[in-house]
LOFI-999339 format. One record per residue (C-alpha): x, y, z; residue in one letter. Coordinates in nm, 4 decimals. Example, Ala and Ser with C-alpha at 12.3 -4.5 7.8 and 13.67 -1.06 7.14 Angstrom:
% LOFI-999339
<<1.2300, -0.4500, 0.7800>, 'a'> <<1.3670, -0.1060, 0.7140>, 's'> 
This chain:
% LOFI-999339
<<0.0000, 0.0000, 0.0000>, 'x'> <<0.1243, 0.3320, -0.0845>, 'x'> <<0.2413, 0.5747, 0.1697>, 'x'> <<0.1179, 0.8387, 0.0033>, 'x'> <<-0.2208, 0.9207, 0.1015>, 'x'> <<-0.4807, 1.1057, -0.1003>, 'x'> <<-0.5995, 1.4561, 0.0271>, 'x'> <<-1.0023, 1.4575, 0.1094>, 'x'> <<-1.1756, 1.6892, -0.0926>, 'x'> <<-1.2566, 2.0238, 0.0350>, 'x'> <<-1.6054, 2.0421, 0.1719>, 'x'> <<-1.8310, 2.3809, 0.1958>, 'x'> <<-1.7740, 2.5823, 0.4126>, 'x'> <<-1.9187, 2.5941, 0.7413>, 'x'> <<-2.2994, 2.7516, 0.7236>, 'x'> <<-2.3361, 3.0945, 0.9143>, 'x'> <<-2.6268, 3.1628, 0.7547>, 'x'> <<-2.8976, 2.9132, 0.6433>, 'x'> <<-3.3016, 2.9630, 0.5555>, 'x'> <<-3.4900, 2.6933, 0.5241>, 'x'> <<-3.8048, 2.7074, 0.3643>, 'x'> <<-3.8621, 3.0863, 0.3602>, 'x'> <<-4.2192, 3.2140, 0.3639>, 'x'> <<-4.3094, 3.5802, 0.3594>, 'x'> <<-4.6442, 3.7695, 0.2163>, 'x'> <<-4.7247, 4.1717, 0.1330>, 'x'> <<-5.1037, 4.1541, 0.2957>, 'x'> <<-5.2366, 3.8581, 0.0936>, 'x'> <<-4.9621, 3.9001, -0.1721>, 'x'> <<-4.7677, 3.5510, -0.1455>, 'x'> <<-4.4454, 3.7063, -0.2558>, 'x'> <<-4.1566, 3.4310, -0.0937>, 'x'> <<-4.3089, 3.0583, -0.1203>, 'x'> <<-4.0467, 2.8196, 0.0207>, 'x'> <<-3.7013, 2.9857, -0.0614>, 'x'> <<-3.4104, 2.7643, 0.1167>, 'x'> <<-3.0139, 2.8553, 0.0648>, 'x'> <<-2.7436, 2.8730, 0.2959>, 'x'> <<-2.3928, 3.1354, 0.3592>, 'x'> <<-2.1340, 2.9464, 0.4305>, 'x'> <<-1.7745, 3.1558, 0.6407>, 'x'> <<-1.6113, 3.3645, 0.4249>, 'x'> <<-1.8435, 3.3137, 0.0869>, 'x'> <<-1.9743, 3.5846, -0.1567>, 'x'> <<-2.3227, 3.3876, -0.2224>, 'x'> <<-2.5359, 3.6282, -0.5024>, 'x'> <<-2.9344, 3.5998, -0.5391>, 'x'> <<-3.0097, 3.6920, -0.8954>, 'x'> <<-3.3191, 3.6601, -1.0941>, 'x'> <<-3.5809, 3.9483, -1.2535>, 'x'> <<-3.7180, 4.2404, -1.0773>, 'x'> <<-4.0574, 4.1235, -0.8584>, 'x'> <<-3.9389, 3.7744, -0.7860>, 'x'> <<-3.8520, 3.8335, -0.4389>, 'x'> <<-3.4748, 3.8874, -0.3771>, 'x'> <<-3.5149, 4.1783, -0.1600>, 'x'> <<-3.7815, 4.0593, 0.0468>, 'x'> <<-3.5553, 3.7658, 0.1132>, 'x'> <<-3.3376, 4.0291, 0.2274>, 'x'> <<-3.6034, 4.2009, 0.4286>, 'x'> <<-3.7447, 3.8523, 0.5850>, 'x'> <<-3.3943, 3.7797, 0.7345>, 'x'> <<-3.3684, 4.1162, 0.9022>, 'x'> <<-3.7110, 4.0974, 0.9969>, 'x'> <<-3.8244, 4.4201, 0.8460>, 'x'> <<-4.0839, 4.1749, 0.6895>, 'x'> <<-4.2764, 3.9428, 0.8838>, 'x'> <<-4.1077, 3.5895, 0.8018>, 'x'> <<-4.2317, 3.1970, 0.7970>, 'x'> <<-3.9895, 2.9387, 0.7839>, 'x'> <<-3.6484, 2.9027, 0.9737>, 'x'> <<-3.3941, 3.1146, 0.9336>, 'x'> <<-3.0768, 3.0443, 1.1628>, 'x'> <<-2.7095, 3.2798, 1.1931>, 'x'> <<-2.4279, 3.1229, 1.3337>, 'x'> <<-2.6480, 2.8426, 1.4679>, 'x'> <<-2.9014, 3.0032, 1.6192>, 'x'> <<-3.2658, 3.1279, 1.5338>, 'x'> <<-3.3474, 3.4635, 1.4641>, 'x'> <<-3.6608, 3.4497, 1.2635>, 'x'> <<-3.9419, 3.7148, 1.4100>, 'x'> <<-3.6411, 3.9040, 1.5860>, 'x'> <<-3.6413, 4.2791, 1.5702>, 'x'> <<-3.4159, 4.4372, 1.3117>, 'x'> <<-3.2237, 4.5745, 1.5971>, 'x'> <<-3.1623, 4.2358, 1.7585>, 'x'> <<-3.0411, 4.0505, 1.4554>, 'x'> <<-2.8185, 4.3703, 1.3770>, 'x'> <<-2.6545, 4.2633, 1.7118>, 'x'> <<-2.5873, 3.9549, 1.6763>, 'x'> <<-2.3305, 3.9874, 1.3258>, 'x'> <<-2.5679, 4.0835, 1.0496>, 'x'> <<-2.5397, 4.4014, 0.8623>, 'x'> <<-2.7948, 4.4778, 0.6242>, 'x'> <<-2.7417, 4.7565, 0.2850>, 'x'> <<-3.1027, 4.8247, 0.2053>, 'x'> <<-3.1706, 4.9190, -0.2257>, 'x'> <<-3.2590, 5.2387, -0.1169>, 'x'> <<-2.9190, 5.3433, 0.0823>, 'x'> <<-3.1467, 5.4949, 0.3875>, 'x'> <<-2.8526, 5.7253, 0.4583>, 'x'> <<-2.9178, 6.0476, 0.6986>, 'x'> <<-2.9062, 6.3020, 0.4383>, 'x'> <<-2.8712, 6.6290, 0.6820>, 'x'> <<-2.6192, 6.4085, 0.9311>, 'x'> <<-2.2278, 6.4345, 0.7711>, 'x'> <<-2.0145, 6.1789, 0.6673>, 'x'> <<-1.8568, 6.1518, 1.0279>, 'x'> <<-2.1963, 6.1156, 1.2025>, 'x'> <<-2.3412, 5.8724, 0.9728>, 'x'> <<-2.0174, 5.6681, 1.0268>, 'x'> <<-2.0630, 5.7182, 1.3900>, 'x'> <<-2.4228, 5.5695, 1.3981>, 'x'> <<-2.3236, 5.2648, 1.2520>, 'x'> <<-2.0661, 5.1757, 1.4945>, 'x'> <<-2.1656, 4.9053, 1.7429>, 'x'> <<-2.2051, 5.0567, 2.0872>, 'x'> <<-2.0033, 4.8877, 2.3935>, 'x'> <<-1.7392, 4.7411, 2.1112>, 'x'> <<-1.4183, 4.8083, 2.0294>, 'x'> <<-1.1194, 4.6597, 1.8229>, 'x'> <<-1.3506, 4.5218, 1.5209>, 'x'> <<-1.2250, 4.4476, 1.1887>, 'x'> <<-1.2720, 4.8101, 1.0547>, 'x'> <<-1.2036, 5.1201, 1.1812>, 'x'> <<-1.2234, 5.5155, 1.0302>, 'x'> <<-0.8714, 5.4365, 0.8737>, 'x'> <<-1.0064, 5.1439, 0.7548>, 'x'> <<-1.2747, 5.2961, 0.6055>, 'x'> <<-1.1449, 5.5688, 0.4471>, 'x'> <<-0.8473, 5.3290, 0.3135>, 'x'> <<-1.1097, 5.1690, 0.1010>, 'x'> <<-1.3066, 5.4861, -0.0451>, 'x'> <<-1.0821, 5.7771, 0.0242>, 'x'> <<-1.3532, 6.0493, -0.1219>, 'x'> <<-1.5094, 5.9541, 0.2339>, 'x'> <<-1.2729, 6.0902, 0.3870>, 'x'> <<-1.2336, 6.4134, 0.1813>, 'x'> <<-1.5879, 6.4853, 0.2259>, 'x'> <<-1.6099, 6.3599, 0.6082>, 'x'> <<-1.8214, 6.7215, 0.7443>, 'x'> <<-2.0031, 6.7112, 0.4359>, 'x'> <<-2.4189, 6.6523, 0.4544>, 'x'> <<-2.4967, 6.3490, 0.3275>, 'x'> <<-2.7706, 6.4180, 0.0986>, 'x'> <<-2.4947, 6.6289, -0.1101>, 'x'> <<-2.2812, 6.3032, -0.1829>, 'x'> <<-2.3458, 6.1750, -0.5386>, 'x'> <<-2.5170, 5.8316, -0.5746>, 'x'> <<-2.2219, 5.6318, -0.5830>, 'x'> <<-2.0700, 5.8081, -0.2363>, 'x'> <<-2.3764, 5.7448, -0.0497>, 'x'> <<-2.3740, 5.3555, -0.1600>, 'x'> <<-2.0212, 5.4069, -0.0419>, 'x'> <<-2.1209, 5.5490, 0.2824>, 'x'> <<-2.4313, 5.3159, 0.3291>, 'x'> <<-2.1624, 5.0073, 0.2815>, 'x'> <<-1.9206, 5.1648, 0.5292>, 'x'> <<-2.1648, 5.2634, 0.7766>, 'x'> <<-2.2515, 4.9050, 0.8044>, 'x'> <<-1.9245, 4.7882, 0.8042>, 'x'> <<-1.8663, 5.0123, 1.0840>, 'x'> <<-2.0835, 4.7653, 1.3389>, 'x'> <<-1.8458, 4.4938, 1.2421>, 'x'> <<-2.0595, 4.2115, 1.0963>, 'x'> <<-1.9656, 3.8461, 1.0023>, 'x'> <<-2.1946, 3.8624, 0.7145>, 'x'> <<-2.3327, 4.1922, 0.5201>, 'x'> <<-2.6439, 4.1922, 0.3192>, 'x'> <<-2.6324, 4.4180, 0.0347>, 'x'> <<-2.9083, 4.5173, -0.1937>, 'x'> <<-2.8569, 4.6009, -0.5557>, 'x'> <<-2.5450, 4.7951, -0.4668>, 'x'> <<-2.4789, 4.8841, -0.8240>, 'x'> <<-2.7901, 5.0022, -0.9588>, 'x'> <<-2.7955, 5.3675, -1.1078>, 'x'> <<-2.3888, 5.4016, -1.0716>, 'x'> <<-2.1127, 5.5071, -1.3701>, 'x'> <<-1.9272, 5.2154, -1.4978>, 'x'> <<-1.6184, 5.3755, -1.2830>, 'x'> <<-1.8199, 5.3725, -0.9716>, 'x'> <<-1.9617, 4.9943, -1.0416>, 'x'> <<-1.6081, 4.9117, -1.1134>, 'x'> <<-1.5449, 5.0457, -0.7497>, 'x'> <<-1.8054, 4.9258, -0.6000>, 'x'> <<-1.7488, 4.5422, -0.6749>, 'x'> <<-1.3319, 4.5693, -0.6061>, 'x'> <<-1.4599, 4.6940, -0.2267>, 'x'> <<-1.7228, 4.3844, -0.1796>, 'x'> <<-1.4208, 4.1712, -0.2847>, 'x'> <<-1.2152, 4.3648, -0.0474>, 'x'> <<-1.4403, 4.3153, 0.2325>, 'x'> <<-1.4747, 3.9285, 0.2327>, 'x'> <<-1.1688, 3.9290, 0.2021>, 'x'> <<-1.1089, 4.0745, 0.5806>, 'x'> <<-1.3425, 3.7838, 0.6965>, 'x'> <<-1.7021, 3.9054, 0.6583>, 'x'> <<-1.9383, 3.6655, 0.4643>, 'x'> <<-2.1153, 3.8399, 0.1515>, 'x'> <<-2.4984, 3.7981, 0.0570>, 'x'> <<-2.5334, 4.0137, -0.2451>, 'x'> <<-2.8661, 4.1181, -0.4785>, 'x'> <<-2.7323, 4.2105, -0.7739>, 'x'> <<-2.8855, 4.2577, -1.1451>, 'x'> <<-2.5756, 4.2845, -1.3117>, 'x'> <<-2.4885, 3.9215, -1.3892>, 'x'> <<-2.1445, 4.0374, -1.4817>, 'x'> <<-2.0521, 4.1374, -1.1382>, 'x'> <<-2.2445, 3.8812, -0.9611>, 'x'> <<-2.0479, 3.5610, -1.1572>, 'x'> <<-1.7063, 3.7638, -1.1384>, 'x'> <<-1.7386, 3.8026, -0.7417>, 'x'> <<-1.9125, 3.4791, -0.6157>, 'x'> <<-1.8409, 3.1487, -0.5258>, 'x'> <<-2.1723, 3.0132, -0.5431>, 'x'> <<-2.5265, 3.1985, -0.6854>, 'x'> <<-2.8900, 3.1598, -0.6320>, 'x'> <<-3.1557, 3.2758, -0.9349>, 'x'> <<-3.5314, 3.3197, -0.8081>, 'x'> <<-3.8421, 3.2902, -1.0377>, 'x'> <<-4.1574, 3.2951, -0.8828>, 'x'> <<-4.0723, 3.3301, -0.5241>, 'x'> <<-3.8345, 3.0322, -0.4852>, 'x'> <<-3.5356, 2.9417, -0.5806>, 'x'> <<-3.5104, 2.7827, -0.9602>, 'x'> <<-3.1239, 2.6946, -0.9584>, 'x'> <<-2.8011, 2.6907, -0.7277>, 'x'> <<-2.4533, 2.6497, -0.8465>, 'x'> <<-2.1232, 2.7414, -0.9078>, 'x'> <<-2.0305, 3.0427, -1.1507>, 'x'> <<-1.9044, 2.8381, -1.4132>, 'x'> <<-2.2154, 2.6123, -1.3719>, 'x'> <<-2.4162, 2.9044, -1.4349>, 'x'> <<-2.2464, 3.0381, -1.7518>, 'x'> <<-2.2602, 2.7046, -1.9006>, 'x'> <<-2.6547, 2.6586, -1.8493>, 'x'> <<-2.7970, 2.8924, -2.0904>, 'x'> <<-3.1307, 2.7112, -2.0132>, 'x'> <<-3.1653, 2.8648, -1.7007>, 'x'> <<-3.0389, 3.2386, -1.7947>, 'x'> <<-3.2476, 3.2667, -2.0708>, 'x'> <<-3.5939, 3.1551, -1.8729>, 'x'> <<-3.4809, 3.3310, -1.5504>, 'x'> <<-3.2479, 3.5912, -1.6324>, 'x'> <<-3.2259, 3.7507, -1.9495>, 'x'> <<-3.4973, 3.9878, -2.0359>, 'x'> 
């Protein structure tokens, strides 16, 4: 018998987020119907699919901003039906579509509201921050709500980052930017897994979603209609054409 022993194959990696049969509803609008996925430690996992098939209420459901049904567990442990607050607490940032920035609070005080109170010595700090996305910095006493699009989804991202999460949410972070600023935009989500925080992304732009993943998701219809690799993806045209391409 050989001495040489083959190497096992590398498994997933560990689930810090998994939702298992996901129900959610807008009155008696049936929007999620039995969505299950999982975020494994250190993953970029994208949910893609068509406007109106439910990726940000998935989004919304986990934070609990929408009423959910179904489990939903973080690091182990339930948090379906928590506050927002709560689950904020416990690791989970969350980039809403819309930015939600405090347009008459500066740069410096909408950084400051995001930091986690009572904690100290996170992964990111202002130096941090501004290391990433130095027009931050430059504009630090400057309202909000005078920032261009692309430095309040800049300053939405950071402010969340500044309550040190082990896995961010983000919501369409591309939509309505310049090429330059997309451009910018993906090379900081690839940044930030890369110091350790776990990545659920919405994104429309398929480009960006199969060049920053390690595993996607595509909706249709308020479930989930394919999971795979990247590669697995780009090779089923099947499944972009039905649930993708418009």
């Amino acid at each position: 018998m050989s001495a040489a022993l083959a190497m096992p194959a590398a498994g997933p990696a560990p689930a810090l987020l998994e939702v298992e049969d996901l129900h959610a509803y807008y009155g008696k609008s049936h929007i999620l119907q039995g969505v299950s996925f999982r975020v494994g430690a250190g993953e970029i996992v994208s949910i893609l699919g068509r406007n109106g098939v439910g990726r940000s209420t998935t989004l919304k459901a986990i934070m609990g901003d929408v009423p959910p049904r179904g489990q939903i567990r973080f690091k182990g442990q339930p948090i379906a039906g928590l506050k927002p607050y709560t689950v904020a607490r416990r690791g989970l940032g969350y980039v809403p579509e819309e930015r939600a920035i405090f347009p008459k609070l500066t740069v410096r005080q909408n950084l400051a509201l995001g930091e986690k109170s009572g904690k100290r010595g996170g992964r990111w700090s202002y130096a941090d921050i501004f290391r990433l996305f130095p027009r931050l910095e430059e504009r630090i006493d400057t309202p909000g709500g005078v920032l261009s699009g692309g430095e309040q989804q800049m300053l939405t991202i950071c402010r969340t980052l500044m309550g040190d999460p082990d896995l961010i949410m983000i919501d369409e972070p591309t939509e309505g930017l310049s090429p330059q600023m997309v451009a910018r935009v993906a090379e900081m989500i690839g940044e930030i897994a890369a110091r350790g925080v776990s990545v659920l992304l919405v994104e429309q732009k398929l480009t960006i979603a199969l060049k920053l993943s390690q595993r996607l998701y595509v909706m249709g219809h308020g479930h989930v209609v394919f999971e795979g690799t990247p590669a697995a993806l780009s090779a089923n045209e099947a499944v972009r054409r039905e649930w993708l391409e418009v």
